[in-house]
N, C-alpha and C positions, 0 to 999 in steps of 0.2 A: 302298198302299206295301208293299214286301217290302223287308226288310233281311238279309243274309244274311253271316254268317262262315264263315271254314272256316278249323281251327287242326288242325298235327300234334300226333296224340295215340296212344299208344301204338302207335308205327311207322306210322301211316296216317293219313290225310288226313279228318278229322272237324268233320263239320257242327256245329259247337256254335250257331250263334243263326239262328234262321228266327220271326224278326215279321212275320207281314203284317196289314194293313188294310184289308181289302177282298176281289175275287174273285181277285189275282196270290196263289200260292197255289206249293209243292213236292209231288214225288214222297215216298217213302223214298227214301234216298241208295243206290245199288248198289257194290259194288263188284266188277265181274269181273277185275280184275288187280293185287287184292290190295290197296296200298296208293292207290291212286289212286280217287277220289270223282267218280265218275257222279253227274250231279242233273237231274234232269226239270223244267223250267219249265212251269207251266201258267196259261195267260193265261184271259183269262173267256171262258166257251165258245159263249158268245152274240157272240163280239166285241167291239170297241170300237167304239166310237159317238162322234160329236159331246158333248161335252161331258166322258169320260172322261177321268183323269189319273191314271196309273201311272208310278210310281219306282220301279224297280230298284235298292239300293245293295248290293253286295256285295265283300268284304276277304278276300284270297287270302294268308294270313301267311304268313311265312317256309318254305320246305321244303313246300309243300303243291301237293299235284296235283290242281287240278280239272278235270273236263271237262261244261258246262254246255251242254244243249238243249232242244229241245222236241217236243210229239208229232205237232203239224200245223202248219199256217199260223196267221198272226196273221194277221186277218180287218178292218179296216179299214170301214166302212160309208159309204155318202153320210149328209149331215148338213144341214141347210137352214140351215146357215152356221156354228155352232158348233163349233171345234176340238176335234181327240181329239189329246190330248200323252202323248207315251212318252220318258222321260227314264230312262238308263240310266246307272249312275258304277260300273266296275268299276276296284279298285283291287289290285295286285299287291304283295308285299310282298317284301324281298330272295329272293332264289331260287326266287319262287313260278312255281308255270307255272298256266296257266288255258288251258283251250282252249273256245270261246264259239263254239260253232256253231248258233245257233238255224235252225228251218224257215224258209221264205220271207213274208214281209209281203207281202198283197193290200190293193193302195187300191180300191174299188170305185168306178165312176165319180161323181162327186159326196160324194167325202171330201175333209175337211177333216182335215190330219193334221200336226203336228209332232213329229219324232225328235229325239234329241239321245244321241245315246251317246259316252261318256267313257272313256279306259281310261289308269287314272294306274299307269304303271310304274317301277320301278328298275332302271337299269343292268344287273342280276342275273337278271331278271326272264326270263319265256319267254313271250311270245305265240303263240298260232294263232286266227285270227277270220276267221270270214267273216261277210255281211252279202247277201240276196238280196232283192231288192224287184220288185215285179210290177206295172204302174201296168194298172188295168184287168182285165178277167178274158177273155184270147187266146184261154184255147178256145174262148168261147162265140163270140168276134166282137166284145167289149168291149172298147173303148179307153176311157185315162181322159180321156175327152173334155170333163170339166169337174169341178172344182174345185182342190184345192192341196194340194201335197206342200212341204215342207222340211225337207230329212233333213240331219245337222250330225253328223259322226265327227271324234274328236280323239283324238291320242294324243300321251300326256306323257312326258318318261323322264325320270326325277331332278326335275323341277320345271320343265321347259323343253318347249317344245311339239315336237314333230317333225313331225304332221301334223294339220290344220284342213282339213276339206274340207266343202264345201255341196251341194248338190243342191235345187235349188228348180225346180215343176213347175206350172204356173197355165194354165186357162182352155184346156185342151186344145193349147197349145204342147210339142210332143215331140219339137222340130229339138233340144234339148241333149242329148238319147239316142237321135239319129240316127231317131226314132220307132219305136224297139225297147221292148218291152213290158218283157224283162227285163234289170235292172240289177245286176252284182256286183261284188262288193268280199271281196278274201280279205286280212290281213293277216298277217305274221312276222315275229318279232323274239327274236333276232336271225339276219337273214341273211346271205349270202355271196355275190359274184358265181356262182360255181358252182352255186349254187340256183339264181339267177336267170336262168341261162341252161338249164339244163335244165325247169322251170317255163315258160318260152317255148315250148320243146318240146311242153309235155303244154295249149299253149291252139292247137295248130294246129288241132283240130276246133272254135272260134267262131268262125276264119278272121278276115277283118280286124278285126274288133271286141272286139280283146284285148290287150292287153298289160301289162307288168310292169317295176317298178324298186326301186332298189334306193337309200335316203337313209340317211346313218349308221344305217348297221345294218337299217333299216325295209325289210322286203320288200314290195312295195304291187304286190296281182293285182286290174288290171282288167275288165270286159266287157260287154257288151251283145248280146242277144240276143233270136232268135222262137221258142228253143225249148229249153224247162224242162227237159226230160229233159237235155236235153244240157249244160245248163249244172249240174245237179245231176251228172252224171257226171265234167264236169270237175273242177268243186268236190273228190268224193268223191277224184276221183286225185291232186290234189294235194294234197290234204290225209293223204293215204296214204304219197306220197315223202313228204312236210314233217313226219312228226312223228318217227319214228325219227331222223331229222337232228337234231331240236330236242329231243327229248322220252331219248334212247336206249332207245325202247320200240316196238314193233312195233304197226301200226294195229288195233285194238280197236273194230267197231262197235259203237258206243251199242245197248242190245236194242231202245229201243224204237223205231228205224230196220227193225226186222226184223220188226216187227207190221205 
């Protein structure tokens, strides 16, 4: 378990509580643009396994800017039937912005995996997330030709749901992601038609296996794909126009993107 706060304190954006229980584990917190709070996730470096169960809770107070990732892939393993659970509840507090960009989740064929990420906001509140999952490992010729994924993202605003979505993968069936390896998911809140039609724009290189809308306020990028690089490039460009729009701050990449 990792518990994680971050309250404004003296003009900047301050990690005050970092519990963990286990190998989930932080960086030092960075800051290259002064008030806003870089923080490095670090998952266990052996992966997770069958039987593994990591909680993520982390409270984004009022006024406070984070931007939350990590250094490689979450690495997923086969299991001879025992679940690996990852439970994530990121919560926003009046004016908070979070930006929640983790590396991409590898399910290795014969994993047994349940997700569940949470993101309770207010009204006030500023999202940018994305979410990249990989079913199987492409370069080599791997598909996940057996065992079970069920990945569950929800998002709240003021106490009310806005969006609930599933993804459930079993027994090497990969007709519900067109049997594309890679799977994304970008989210923003809040949006604007004018986002979202330029955002349609910048998904014309994953051609028909993309698109984007727009639900009181919720800007929701979809995609599916054969090819990583390219969906990390997409990713990295919208995420580039979208945060200056949301953020009034010019894109900053995380350093350790540049190692």
């Amino acid at each position: 378990m990792l518990d994680l706060r971050f309250q404004r304190l003296h003009g900047k954006t301050t990690l005050t509580t970092r519990h963990h229980v286990g190998p989930l584990t932080v960086q030092r917190p960075f800051y290259p643009e002064e008030e806003t709070c870089h923080l490095c996730l670090l998952h266990p470096p052996g992966g997770i396994v069958g039987g593994d169960e990591l909680i993520i809770n982390a409270i984004i107070d009022s006024d406070c800017h984070t931007l939350i990732t990590m250094p490689g892939a979450s690495k997923f393993y086969r299991s001879s039937g025992a679940q690996a659970h990852l439970q994530q509840n990121l919560t926003l507090c009046n004016n908070a912005t979070l930006e929640w960009l983790p590396q991409d989740s590898i399910f290795f064929p014969g994993a047994h995996a349940t997700l569940h990420t949470v993101f309770h906001l207010s009204s006030s509140s500023t999202l940018l997330a994305w979410d990249l999952l990989c079913l199987g490992r492409p370069v080599i010729g791997e598909t996940f030709s057996h065992g079970t994924l069920a990945n569950r993202l929800e998002i709240w605003v003021d106490g009310s749901p806005l969006l609930i979505e599933r993804l459930h993968v079993a027994n090497g069936e990969l007709t519900c992601v067109a049997r594309k390896p890679w799977v994304g998911t970008m989210l923003f809140y809040p949006g604007n038609e004018t986002q979202l039609e330029d955002i349609r724009e910048k998904l014309t290189p994953l051609e028909n296996y993309a698109g984007a809308t727009l639900t009181d306020g919720l800007l929701t990028v979809r995609f599916l794909s054969d090819d990583n690089l390219r969906c990390q490039q997409v990713m990295r460009d919208i995420w580039q126009f979208m945060r200056p729009q949301l953020t009034d701050k010019s894109p900053v990449l995380p350093r350790i993107w540049l190692t």
